[in-house]
N, C-alpha and C positions, 0 to 999 in steps of 0.2 A: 504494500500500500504506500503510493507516494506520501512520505515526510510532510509537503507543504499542505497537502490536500486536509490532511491530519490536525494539522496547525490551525487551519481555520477557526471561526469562531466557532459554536456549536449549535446559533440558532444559521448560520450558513450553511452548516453542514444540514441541516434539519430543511432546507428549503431545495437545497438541492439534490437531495434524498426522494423529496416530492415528484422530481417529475420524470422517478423509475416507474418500470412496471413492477409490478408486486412480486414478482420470482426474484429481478434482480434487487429490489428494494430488501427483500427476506435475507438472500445469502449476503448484499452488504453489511446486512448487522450484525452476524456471525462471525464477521473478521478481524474485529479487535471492540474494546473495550470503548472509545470515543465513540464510535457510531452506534452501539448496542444505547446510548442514550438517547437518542431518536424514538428508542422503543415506550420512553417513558411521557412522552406525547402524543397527545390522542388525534393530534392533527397529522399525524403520520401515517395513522392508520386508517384514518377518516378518508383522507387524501388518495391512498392508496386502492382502496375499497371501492370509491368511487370513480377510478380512473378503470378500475378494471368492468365494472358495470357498462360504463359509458363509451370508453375507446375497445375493448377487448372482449364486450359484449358478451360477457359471462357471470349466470347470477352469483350471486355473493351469499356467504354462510350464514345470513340472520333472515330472524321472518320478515315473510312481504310484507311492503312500504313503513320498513322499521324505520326512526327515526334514529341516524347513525349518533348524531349528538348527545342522545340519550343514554346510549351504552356507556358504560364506565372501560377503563382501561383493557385492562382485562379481556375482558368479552369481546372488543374490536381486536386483541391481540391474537386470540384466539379463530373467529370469525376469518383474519384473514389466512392466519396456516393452516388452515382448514381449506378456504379456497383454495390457497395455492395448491395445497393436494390433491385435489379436485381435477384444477386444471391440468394439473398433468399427469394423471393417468386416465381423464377421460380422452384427453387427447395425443394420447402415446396409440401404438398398434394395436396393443392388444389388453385393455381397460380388466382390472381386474377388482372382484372386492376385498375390501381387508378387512370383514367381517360379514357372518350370517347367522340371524338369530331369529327368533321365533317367538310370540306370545299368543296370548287366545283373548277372542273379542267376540262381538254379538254373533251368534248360530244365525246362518241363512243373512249375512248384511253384505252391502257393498260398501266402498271407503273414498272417501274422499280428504285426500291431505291437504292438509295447514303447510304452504310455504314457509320452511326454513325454522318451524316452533316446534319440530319434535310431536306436534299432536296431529291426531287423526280421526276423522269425522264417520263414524257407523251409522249406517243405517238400514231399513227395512220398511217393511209392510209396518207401520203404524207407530213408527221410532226414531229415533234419533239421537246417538250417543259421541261424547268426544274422549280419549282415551291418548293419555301421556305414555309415548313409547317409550320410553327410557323410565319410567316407574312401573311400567306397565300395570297401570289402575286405569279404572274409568274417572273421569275430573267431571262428569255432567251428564243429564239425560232428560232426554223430553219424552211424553208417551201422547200420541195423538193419535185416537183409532181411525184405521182409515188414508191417511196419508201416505204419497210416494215420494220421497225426491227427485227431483231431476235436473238441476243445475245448483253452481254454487260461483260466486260472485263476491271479488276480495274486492270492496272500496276504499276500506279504508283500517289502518294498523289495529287490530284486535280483534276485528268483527268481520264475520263471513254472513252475506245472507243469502240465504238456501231459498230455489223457487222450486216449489211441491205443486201435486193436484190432490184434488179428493174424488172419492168414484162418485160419480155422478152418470145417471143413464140419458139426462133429457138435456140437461144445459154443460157449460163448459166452469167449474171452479179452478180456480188459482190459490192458491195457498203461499205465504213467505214466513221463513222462519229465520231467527236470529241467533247464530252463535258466538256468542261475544265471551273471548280468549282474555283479557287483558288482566284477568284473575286467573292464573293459570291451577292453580289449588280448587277453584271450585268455579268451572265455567259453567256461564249461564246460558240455556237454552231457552229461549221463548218464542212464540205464536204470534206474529205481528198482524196478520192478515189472513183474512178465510171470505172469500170473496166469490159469489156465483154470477157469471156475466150472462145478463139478458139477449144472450146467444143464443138460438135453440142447436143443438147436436146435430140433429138429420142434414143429409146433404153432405157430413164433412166427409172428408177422407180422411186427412191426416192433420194430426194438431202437434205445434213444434213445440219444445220444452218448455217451462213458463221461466223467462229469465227475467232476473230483479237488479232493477242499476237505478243510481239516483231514486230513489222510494217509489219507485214504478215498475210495477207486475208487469211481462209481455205475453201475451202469447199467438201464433199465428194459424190462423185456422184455414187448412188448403180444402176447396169442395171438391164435388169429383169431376171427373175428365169431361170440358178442358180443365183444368188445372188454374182456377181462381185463388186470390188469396186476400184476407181479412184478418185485418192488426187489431187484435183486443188486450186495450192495455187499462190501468187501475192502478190508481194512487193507495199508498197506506192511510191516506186520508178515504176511503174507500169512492174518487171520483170516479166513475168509470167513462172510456170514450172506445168507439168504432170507429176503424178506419177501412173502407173497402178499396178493390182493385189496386194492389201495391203496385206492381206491376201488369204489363201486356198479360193474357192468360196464354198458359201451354198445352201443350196435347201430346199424346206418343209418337206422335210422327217424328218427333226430333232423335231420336231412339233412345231414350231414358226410361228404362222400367220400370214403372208406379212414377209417382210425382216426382220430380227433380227434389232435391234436400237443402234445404233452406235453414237460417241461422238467422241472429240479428246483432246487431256491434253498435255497443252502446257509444255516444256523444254528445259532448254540451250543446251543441248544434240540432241531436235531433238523434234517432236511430238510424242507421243504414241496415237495410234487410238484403242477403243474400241470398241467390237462386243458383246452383251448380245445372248447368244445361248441357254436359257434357262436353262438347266444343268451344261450350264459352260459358260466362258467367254476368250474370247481371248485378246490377247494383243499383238498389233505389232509396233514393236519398228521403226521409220524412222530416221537416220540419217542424220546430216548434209550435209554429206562427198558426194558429188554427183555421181553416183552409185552407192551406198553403197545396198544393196537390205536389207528389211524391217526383223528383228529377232522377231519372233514368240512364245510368251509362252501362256500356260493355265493355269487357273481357275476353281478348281471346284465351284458350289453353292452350293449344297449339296440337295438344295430344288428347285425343278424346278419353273420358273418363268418367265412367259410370258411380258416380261417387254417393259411398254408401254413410259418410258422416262429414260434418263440418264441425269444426271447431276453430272458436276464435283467444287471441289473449293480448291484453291491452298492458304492456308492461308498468313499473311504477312511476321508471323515470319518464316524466311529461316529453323527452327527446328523444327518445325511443320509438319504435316501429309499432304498429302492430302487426299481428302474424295472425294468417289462417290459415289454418292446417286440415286440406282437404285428405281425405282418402277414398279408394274403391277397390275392386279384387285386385288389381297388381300395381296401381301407382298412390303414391302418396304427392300429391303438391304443398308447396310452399308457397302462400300471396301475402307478401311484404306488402305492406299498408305506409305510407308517409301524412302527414299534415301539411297541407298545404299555408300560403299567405295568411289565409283566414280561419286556420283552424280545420277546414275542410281534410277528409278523408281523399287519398288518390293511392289507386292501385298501381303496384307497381308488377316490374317483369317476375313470372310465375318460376319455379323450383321443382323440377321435377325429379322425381327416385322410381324407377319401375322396376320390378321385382318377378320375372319368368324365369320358369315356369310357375313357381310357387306362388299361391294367390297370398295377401294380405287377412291374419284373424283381425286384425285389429291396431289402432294407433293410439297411443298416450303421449301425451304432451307437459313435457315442465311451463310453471306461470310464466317463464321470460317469455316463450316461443323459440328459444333456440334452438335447445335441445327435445327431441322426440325420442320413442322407444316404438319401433314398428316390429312385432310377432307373427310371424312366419309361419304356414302352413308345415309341419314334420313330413308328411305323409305318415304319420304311424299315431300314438298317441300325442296328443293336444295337449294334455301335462307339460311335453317337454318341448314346445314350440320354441325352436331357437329365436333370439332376439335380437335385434340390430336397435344401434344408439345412433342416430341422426342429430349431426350438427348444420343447422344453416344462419347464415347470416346476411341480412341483404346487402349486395352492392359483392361479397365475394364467395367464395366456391363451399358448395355442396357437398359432405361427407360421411359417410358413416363409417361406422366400427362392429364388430361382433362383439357382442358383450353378453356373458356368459357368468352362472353362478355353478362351482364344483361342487361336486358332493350331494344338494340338493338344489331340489325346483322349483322355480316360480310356475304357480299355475294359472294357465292362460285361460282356460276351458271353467272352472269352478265357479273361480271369482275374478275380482278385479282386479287390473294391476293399476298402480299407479305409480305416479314421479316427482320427485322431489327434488328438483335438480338443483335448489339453492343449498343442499347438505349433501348432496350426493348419493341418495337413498333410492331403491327398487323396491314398491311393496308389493303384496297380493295376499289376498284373505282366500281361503273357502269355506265351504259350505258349512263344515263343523267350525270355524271361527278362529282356526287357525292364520295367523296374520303372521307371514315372511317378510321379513326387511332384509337387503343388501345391502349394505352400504360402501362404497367408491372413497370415500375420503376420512 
């Protein structure tokens, strides 16, 4: 280590520490005694954290939209060799875990994770429970006869809000429920809405998940062929409003089997409702302004694609992308989303992965959108569907990894997998409530 560099002052040394990357910023401080005081500022590792978020586009080891200032020493010290771990064996050749453990959680539930908090959300037919992996105890639980989940919605640090239905034969109910983390000893789960839209049922075909942004219930209700579509949405103040004709209607002639798959991406602006139409994709803008009627653009794909789910993810940092993460039997795309001048949504060039002969079981996706987990047909048992880690990033190249757990299996076929890519974790529950973690870092 040069002599002069050493000499400096130590908040110089501390400023020019800042504008490493977080691998080389780590092994600087490990080389002698002057720079390891770097470590004892929080601005260092705040600094570091957030460059890696922002330039290097990789989530970071604390729960989503943590408040970095908040953390004490410590926890950012930590948080970051963590990442750094992170990143370099998900992006080495051949990614492996340094651990696999096992606990039991609700019989018959699916799961959905708490970015980067260690906890994880169960649920079922008529439940809803959150469960600390690392204590492995349940921290909270709600009982609601009747209720499914179907989406979950991070807005803001502590609180997840869950959009459910309930059975209902004649009209269409929206349900939202709140699970608010911020006590982590004793999370509270409540009922914020149970709401029946002066819908009638008949006529529909297919009704899209009920998703909750900004205190507003969605849901999209497609009739049958041609293929109409009607935006039912509902405040937690229980306003309700109808919105028909999102878009132009479709038909099968376009060759998409049953209704094209449709999503919606929330904005301060307004919602944008997606249609996957195999050769291309639509996008309709809804505005605030009430009558405002819905602006219309296209998509091409380039490569047709029968796409069996959409999923979208609005990262924390407001500079960020968003990412929708199409799939169908053998391609997964990628559509980088930017903000425009005004805040406006603009789609950008599509990412594509195709995977023959072996068709697609399924895709999961980390909150950034970077990172994906796409499962792969075995041909034998579904148990042991091998798995590929997909990294994209817009604006550069396309990647994946084989990533694999020894000894035993995540199961694809049971339950659910999911990602936690801000801790570097692979879950999946089954049926008996067995819940497998992998963890990368």
């Amino acid at each position: 280590m040069d002599s002069e560099f050493l000499s400096l002052p130590s908040d110089l040394v501390l400023e020019v520490s800042k504008h490493l990357d977080l691998a080389d910023a780590i092994h600087l401080l490990s080389t002698c005694r002057t720079l390891r005081e770097c470590c004892t500022e929080k601005s260092f590792w705040i600094g570091a954290l957030a460059r890696v978020r922002q330039e290097q586009r990789h989530p970071i080891a604390v729960p989503l939209l943590q408040d970095l200032s908040a953390l004490t020493l410590a926890e950012l010290a930590e948080a970051g060799k963590r990442t750094n771990r992170l990143m370099r064996n998900w992006r080495s050749e051949t990614p492996k875990p340094e651990s696999v453990r096992e606990i039991y959680v609700d019989l018959m539930a699916d799961i959905v994770v708490i970015p980067g908090a260690n906890l994880v959300i169960t649920h079922g037919a008529g439940f809803v429970a959150c469960w600390d992996i690392v204590r492995q105890c349940s921290v909270g639980c709600l009982v609601e006869n009747g209720i499914m989940i179907e989406s979950a919605t991070f807005g803001e640090y502590g609180k997840v809000m869950l959009g459910a239905t309930k059975r209902n034969s004649s009209c269409f109910d929206a349900v939202v429920v709140c699970v608010d983390y911020r006590n982590r000893a004793a999370v509270s789960i409540s009922l914020l809405l149970q709401h029946t839209f002066a819908y009638p049922r008949r006529h529909s075909y297919q009704v899209s998940p009920v998703s909750v942004d900004a205190n507003i219930a969605r849901v999209v209700v497609t009739t049958l062929e041609p293929w109409n579509y009607t935006l039912l949405s509902v405040s937690l103040a229980g306003n309700e409003e109808t919105r028909y004709g999102l878009m132009p209607a479709a038909t099968r002639s376009i060759g998409v089997y049953g209704p094209p798959k449709t999503s919606i991406i929330s904005s301060p602006h307004g919602p944008y409702f997606l249609r996957h139409m195999r050769d291309y994709g639509d996008i309709a803008h809804l505005s605030n302004s009430p009558g405002t009627p819905p602006t219309t653009t296209t998509t091409p794909l380039g490569t047709p694609n029968n796409s069996f789910q959409i999923k979208h993810f609005i990262p924390a940092d407001p500079t960020a992308d968003v990412v929708c993460i199409t799939s169908g039997q053998f391609t997964v795309e990628f559509w980088p989303v930017q903000r425009d001048a005004d805040a406006q949504l603009v789609f950008g060039d599509i990412y594509f992965v195709r995977r023959r002969p072996r068709r697609l079981i399924g895709v999961v996706a980390g909150s950034s959108g970077t990172y994906a987990l796409v499962a792969l047909h075995p041909g034998g048992s579904l148990d042991e569907a091998p798995l590929r880690l997909l990294r994209c990033v817009p604006g550069g190249a396309l990647d994946y990894r084989d990533i694999r757990v020894p000894d035993k299996t995540l199961y694809a076929k049971e339950g659910q997998i999911a990602l936690d890519d801000h801790l570097g974790l692979i879950l999946s529950v089954r049926g008996d409530g067995r819940l497998r973690i992998a963890s990368y870092a």
